[in-house]
N, C-alpha and C positions, 0 to 999 in steps of 0.2 A: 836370770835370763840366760840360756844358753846361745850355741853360736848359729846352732838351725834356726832359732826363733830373733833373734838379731839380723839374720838372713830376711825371712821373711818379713821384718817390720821394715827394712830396704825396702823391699821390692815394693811398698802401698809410699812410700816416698817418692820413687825414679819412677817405676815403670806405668804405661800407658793406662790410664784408665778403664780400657781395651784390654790388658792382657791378661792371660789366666794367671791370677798369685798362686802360689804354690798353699797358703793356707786356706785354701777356697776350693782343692780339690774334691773333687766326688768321690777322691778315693780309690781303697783297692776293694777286689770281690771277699779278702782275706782280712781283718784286720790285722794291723802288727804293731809293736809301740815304737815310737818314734826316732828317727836318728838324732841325738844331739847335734850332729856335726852339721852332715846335709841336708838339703830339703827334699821333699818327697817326689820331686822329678828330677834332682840331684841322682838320688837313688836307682831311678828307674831306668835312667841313660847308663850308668855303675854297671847295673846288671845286664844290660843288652851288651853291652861293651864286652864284658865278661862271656858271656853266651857260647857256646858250642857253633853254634849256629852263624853268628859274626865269622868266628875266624876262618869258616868253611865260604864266607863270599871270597877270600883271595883266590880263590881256584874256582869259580864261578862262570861263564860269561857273560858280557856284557852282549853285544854285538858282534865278534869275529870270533870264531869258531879256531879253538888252536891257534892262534897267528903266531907267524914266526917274530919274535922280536919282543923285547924287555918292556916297551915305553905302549903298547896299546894297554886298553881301561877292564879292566876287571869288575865283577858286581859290587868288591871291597872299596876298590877306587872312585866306581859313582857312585856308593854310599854316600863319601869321607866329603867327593865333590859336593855332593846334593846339602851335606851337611853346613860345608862352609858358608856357599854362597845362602842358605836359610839362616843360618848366623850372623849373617853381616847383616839384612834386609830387617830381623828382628831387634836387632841392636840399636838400628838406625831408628826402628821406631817403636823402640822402648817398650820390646815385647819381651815374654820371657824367653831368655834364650834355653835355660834348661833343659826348660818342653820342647822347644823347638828340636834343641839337639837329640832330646829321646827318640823323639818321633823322624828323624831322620835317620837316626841309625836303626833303628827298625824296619823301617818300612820296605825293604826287599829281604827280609829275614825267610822270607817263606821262597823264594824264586829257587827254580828247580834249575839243573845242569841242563846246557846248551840252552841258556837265554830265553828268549821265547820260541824257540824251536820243540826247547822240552816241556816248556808249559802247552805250545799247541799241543803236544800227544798229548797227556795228562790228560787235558781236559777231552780229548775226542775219547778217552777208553775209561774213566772213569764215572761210574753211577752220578748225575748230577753235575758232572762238573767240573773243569778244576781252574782255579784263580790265585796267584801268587798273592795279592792281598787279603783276601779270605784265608790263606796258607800263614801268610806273614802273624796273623792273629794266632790263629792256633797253636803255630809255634811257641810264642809266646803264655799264650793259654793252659798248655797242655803238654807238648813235646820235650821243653824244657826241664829240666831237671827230676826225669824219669815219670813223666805226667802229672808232676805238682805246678809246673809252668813256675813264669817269672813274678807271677801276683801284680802284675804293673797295673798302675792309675787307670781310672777309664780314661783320661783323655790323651793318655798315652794313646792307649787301645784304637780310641775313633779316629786319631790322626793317623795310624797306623793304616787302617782298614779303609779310609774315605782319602785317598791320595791319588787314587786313580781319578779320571773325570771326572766321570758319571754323576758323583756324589760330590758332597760337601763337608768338609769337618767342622765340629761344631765348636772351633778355637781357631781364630787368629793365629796362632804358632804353626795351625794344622795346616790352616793355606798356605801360609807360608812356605812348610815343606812343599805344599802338591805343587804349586807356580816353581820352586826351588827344580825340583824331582825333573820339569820338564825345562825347565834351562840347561839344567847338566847336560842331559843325555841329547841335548840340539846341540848343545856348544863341544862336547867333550868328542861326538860320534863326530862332528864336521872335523872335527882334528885329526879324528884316528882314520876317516876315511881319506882325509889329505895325506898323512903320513903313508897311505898304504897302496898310495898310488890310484885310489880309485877315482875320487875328481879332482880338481885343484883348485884354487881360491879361486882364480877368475870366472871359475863354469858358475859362483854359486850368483843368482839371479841380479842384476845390477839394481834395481830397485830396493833388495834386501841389503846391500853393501852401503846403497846412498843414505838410506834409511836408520839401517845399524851400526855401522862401519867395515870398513875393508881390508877389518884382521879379527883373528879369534881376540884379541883381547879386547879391540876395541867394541868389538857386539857386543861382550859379558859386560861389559862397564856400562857403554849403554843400556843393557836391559834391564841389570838391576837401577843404577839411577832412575830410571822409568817408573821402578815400583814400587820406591823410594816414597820417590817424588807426589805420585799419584796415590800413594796409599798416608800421606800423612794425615793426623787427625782424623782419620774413618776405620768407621767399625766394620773394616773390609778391607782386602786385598786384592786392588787392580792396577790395572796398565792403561797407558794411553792406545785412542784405538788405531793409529798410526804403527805405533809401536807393535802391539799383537797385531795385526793385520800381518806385519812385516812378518812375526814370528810361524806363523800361519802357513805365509807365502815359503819361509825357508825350509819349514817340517814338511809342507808337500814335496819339494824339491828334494829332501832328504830322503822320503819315500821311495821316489820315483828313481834317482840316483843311485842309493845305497843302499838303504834296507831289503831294495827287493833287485840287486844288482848282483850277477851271478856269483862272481869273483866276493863276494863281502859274504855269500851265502852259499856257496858252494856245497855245503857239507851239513847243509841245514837237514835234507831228506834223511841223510845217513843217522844224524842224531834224535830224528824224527824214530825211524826204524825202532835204534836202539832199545831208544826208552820204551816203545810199545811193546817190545817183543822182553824186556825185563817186566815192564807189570805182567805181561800173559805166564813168565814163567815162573813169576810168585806168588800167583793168582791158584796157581795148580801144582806150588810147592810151600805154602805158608808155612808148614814146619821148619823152613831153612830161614826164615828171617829172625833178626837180632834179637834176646831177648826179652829187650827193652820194648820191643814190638805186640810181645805177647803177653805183656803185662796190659798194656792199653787194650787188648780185647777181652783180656782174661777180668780186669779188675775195672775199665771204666767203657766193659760192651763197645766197644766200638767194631764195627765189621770189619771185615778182612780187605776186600776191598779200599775201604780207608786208611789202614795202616800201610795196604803196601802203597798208596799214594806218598804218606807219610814219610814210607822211608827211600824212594827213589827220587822225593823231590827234596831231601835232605844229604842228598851225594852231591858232591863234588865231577865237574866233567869229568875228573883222569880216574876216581873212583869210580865211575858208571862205566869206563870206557872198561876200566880192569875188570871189575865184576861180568862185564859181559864177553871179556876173551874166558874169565874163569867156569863160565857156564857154559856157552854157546862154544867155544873153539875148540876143537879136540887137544889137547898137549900131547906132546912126547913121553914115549912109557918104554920102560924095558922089564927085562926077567932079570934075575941075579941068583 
């Protein structure tokens, strides 16, 4: 018996009756043989970590556009956040954390520069559509490693793809993340919005403060204990309705507040622009894109249209920002 398979005969001992074992996966779309070492969402987490795609979230945004200063949150940093607190809550109830962690560090692998500012364009000038977690997939799918993709697990895949609302992941570890995904980005943005001057702890609504408590740490401690607590022994992840009520009441307030508060978004239209005016100019220049781009239309048909979504929702802000002084600006030229 090796030490992958010693791994996995753990996990039918500890973890929840509830959680996905790792020797129970559905698998990849690819077979491959086995790791002796790790298990096969060991692996899966390995290679997102690894990814092209990760290390370009440090230069990402989050919520603030440019901000002047070292300590606001980057897409890298809600990741790593999203990751932890889904770590703790799956531990606590003896879920697999592996999967968990896979599927948290994936799941914004697809989100294009300037936050959701550049995914609004995307999707207004692209055929169909466009969705950072239908992107997050494909990445993984296809984009990776010159269109052979990362081969990851399906339920990597579905925690990936189903972290948004709307939908549901068909694993405990998945909700996980998606409950994880929206505590981050409430806890971490009321942070970066206090640090930035825009409201202050006491604007934030006294019922949410009574209710959660009346520090950033104390609300994270309350909410995960909340999900802790209400989620043990069930084949499901929930909250008290006191709890989410609260959490409700404070994402509206953060709405109203910050996400759509001029100063936090100032320069939203500007990257708004941007982006559109780089897909119109690749759209009527697809010979200039990379050509890792022209493999994917050349060898797995994909239209043009798609690739250049592909490759401007895979820049970086300060790479979109440079690529469109490289195009759009005129430079300084002389004779010699």
């Amino acid at each position: 018996m090796n030490i992958r398979q010693m791994l996995e005969l753990r996990e039918h001992e500890i973890l929840s009756p509830y959680a996905a074992f790792s020797d129970m996966s559905r698998g990849r779309d690819r077979k491959e043989e086995e790791c002796d070492i790790r298990t096969i969402y060991q692996r899966d987490r390995d290679r997102i970590l690894h990814s092209k795609a990760f290390r370009r979230l440090k230069h990402k945004t989050q919520v603030f556009l440019a901000p002047e200063g070292d300590h606001y949150r980057t897409r890298l940093t809600h990741t790593l956040e999203v990751s932890q607190i889904a770590r703790t809550i799956s531990k606590a109830l003896r879920l697999n954390e592996d999967l968990t962690e896979a599927i948290a560090l994936g799941h914004d692998l697809g989100h294009t520069p300037f936050g959701h500012a550049g995914e609004r364009a995307l999707n207004s000038v692209c055929p169909g559509g466009f969705k950072h977690y239908i992107q997050s997939v494909r990445v993984v799918e296809l984009l990776e490693n010159h269109g052979r993709g990362l081969n990851l697990t399906k339920e990597v895949r579905d925690g990936i793809l189903n972290h948004q609302m709307s939908t549901t992941p068909s694993t405990l570890e998945g909700k996980v993340v998606k409950i994880s995904d929206k505590i981050a980005y409430i806890h971490h943005d009321t942070d970066d919005a206090i640090r930035g001057g825009i409201i202050r702890e006491e604007d934030i609504p006294a019922e949410c403060r009574e209710i959660l408590g009346d520090s950033l740490v104390k609300r994270l401690n309350t909410i995960v204990h909340d999900i802790i607590n209400c989620s043990q022994g069930k084949n499901d992840i929930v909250m008290s309705p006191e709890i989410e009520q609260a959490i409700y009441k404070l994402r509206d307030f953060m709405f109203k507040s910050v996400y759509t508060n001029p100063k936090a978004k100032s320069q939203e239209e500007q990257a708004v622009r941007l982006v559109k005016q780089l897909y119109e100019y690749y759209m009527e220049n697809v010979a200039q894109l990379p050509g890792e781009y022209h493999i994917l239309m050349e060898q797995h048909n994909e239209p043009p249209y798609r690739v250049v979504c592909d490759y401007i929702a895979g820049m970086t802000d300060r790479y979109a920002v440079a690529k469109f002084k490289e195009l759009m600006i005129p430079s300084a030229w002389s004779v010699y």
